[in-house]
N, C-alpha and C positions, 0 to 999 in steps of 0.2 A: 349348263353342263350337269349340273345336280337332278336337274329336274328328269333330263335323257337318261341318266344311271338309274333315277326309281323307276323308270317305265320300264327298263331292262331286268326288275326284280320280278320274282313269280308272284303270283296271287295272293297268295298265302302267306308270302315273306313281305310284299311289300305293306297289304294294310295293315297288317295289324303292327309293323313301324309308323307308318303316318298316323292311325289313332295314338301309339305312343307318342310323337312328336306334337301333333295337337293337342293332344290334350295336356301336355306341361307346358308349352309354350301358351296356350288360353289359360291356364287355372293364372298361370305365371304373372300374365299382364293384368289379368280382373283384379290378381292381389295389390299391383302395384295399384289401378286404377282406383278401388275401394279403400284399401288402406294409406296408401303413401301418396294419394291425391295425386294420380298421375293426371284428373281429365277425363273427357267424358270420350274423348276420342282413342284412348289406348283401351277406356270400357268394350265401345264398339268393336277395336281389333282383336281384342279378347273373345267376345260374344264369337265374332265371324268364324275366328279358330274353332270355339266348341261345338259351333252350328257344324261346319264342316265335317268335325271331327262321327257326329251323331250322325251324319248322311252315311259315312265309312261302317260304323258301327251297325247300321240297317244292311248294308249292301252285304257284308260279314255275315251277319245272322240268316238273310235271305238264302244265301251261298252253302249257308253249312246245315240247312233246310232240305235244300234240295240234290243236297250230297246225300245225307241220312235217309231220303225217301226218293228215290228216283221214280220216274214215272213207267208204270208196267212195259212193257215191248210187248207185240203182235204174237202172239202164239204160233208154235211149227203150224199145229190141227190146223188153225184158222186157215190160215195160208195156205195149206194142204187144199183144205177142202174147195176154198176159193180158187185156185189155179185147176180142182178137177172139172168144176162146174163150167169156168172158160172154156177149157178143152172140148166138152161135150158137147156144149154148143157149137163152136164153132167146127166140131166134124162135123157136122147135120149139115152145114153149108158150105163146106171148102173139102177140097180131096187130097187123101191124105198124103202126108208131108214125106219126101222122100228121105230116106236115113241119110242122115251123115254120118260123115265118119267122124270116130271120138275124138277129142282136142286132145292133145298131151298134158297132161297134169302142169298146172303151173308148178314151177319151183319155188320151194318152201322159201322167205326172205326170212333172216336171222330176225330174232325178236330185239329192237330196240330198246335199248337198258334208260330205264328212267331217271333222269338227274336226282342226285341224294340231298330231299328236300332238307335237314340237317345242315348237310354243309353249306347251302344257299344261306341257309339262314345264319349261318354264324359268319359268310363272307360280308352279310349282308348289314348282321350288326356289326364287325368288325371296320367296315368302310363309312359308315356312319359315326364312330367311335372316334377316327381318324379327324372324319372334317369336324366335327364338333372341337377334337382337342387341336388341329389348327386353329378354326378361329377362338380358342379360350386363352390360347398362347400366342397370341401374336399380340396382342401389348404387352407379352411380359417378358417377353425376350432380352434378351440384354441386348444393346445398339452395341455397335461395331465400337473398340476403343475404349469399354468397359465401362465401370462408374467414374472413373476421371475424366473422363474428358471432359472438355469444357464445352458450355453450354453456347451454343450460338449465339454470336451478336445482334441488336436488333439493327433493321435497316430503317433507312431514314422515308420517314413517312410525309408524305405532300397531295395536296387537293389537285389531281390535277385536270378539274370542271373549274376549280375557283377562275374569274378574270383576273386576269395582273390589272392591278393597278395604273393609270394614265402616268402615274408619276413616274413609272418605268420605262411607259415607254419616251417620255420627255428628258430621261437622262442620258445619256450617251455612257457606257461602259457598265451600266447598274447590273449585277448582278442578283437572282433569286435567291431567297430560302432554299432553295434545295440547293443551289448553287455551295450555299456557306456548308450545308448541311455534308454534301459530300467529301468537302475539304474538310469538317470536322470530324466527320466519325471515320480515323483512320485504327490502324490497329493496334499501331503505339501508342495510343492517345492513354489509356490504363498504366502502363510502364512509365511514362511523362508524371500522372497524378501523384508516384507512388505505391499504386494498388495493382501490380502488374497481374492478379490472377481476375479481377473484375474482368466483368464483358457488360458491355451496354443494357442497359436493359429497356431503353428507349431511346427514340432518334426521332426528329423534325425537323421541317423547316418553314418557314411561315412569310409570306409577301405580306408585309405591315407597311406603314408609313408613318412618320413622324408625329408625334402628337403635340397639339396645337401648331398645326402649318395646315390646315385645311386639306388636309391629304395631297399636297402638293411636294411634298419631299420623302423620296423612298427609303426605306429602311427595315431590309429584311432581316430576320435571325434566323435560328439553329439555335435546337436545345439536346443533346445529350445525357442522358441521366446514368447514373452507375449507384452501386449500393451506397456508397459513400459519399462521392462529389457529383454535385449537375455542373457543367456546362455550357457556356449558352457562347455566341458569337454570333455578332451583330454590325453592318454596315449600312454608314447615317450619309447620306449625297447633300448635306448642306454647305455652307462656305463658312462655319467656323474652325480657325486652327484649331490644332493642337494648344498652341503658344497662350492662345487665348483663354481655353477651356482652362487649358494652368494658372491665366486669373482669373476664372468665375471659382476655381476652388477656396480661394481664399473669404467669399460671402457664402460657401454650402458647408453642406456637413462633413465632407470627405476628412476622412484622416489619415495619415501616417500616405501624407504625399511624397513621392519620390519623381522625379526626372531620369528620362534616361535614353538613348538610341537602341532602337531593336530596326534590324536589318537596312540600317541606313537611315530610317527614319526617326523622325521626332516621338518621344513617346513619355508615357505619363501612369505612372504606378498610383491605383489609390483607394482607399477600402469606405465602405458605406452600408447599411443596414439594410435588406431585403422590408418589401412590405409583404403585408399577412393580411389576409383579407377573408372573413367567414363571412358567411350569408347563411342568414335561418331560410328555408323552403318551406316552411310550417311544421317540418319533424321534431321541435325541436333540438337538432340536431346541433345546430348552428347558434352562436351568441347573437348573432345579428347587429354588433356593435361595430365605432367606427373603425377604420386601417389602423393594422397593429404593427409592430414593429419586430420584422423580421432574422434569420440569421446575418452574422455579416458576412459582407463579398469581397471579395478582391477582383477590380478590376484594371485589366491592360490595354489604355488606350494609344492607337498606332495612326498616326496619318497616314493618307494613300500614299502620298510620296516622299521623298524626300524633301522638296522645297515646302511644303505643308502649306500648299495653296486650297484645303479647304473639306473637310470630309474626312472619315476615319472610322477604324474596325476600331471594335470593343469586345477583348475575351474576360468573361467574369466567370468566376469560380466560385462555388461556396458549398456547403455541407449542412444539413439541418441540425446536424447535434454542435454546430459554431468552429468547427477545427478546418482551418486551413491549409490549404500546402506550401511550400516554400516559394518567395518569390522570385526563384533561380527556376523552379516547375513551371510557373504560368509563364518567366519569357520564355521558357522551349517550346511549349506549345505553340505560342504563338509563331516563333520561329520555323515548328513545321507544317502549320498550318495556313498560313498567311501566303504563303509562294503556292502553296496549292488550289487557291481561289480564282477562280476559271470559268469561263460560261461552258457546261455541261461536261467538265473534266475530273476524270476520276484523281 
């Protein structure tokens, strides 16, 4: 479309815009190329522009050469004496030509008034002016809604080339990561933490499997992040209760164990440390020492059923600067999250 509008410019108005145009869009990119290391290849789009620019500049020069010095025209005499010498000739051989009669004078045609090169030219800067300040303005517009509005949630992100897992598909009822994922990032899930104006600022869901079971038992999660609190929720297809987990706590680290029924089922409140884990890459960067010991979590574990014949979600909550939420917040959540756990349901 732009390109159809210069060819519609006159001569005159349109190059000497495009040498304008090239040549600050080339000085433009060579500076970024040379100075601010843009690359050898914004060099070359640079060069291209000036090249170009210098082909317009000759075609200019050539044009207003041959404006200033037009080439002579045939003289009347010439013509004159050439058209007598035909004549003469050819009376010596041919008999002469019988009069006609005279034509009627053509009618004069009104002189055509030439476009006011002026005002071409300032349509011509003016419509250029135009699209330059749309595109200078169109990332700075303000969006619909103003500076408050809230910033979109992110959506939950899943591989989906990855292969599931065997151990998926040898369970009966197993649910994905993305599966947990969609039932966790709901909209209330921020107003639940406490922090009703956060939005996510990341969403996942990950097909894992149980570690040390030889990748023989599934166990997908969901992680959630928000400025404050991550979230994570996780379901384990093995055959330990609930009942039971509540006595391996008494040999682990957990503390400040509670008991309790969340939606009919068996369930188990219980808080433990995050691991911390750096790795040096040789930058430096990194301590390269062993697992450190992280913030602590709160997590709520729920059997699938009531009779807690074996398997159970696990929502953990925690926050890197160590502050938790109430543990009246994490059973809600789980209360509105755990009914929404569905194969492929919003």
């Amino acid at each position: 479309m732009l390109g159809f509008l210069v060819r519609l410019l006159p001569f005159w108005v349109r190059e000497p815009l495009l040498i304008l145009v090239g040549t600050v869009f080339g000085v433009r990119i060579l500076y970024l190329a040379l100075v601010d290391d843009a690359g050898w290849v914004a060099a070359a789009i640079g060069a291209v522009f000036l090249l170009g620019t210098a082909l317009r500049v000759r075609v200019v020069v050539h044009a207003l050469r041959a404006r200033r010095h037009p080439a002579p025209a045939p003289s009347a005499g010439d013509a004159g004496d050439a058209g007598d010498r035909g004549v003469a000739t050819d009376a010596k051989v041919t008999a002469p030509a019988t009069p006609q009669p005279e034509a009627a004078p053509a009618a004069r045609r009104p002189a055509e008034k030439e476009p006011n090169a002026w005002g071409q030219a300032a349509l011509a800067i003016g419509l250029f002016a135009v699209i330059g300040a749309a595109f200078w303005f169109q990332d700075r517009l303000p969006t619909p809604g103003g500076d408050d509005a809230a910033p979109e949630a992110a959506t939950c992100r899943h591989d989906e080339d990855a292969k599931l897992p065997g151990a998926y598909r040898t369970t009966p009822g197993a649910v994905t990561g993305e599966d947990l994922c969609r039932a966790l990032n709901l909209p209330a899930l921020p107003g639940l933490l406490g922090t009703p104006t956060e939005t996510a600022t990341y969403a996942s869901g990950t097909d894992n499997t149980a570690p040390l079971t030889d990748r023989k038992v599934a166990q997908p999660e969901a992680r959630i992040e928000f400025d404050t609190y991550t979230v994570e929720l996780s379901a384990t297809y093995n055959k330990l209760t609930v009942d039971q987990y509540q006595g391996l706590t008494a040999y682990g680290n957990e503390t400040d164990v509670k008991e309790l029924t969340v939606l009919g089922r068996p369930a188990l409140l219980t808080s433990d440390h995050m691991m911390k884990i750096q790795i040096d890459l040789g930058s430096g960067g990194g301590s390269g020492g062993p697992v450190e010991q992280g913030p602590l979590a709160r997590t709520l574990t729920v059997a699938f059923d009531a009779q807690d014949r074996g398997g159970s979600y696990d929502l953990t909550v925690w926050s890197e600067s160590g502050a938790l939420p109430e543990d009246r917040a994490v059973i809600s959540i789980a209360e509105e999250v755990l009914p929404r756990i569905a194969h492929g349901t919003e």
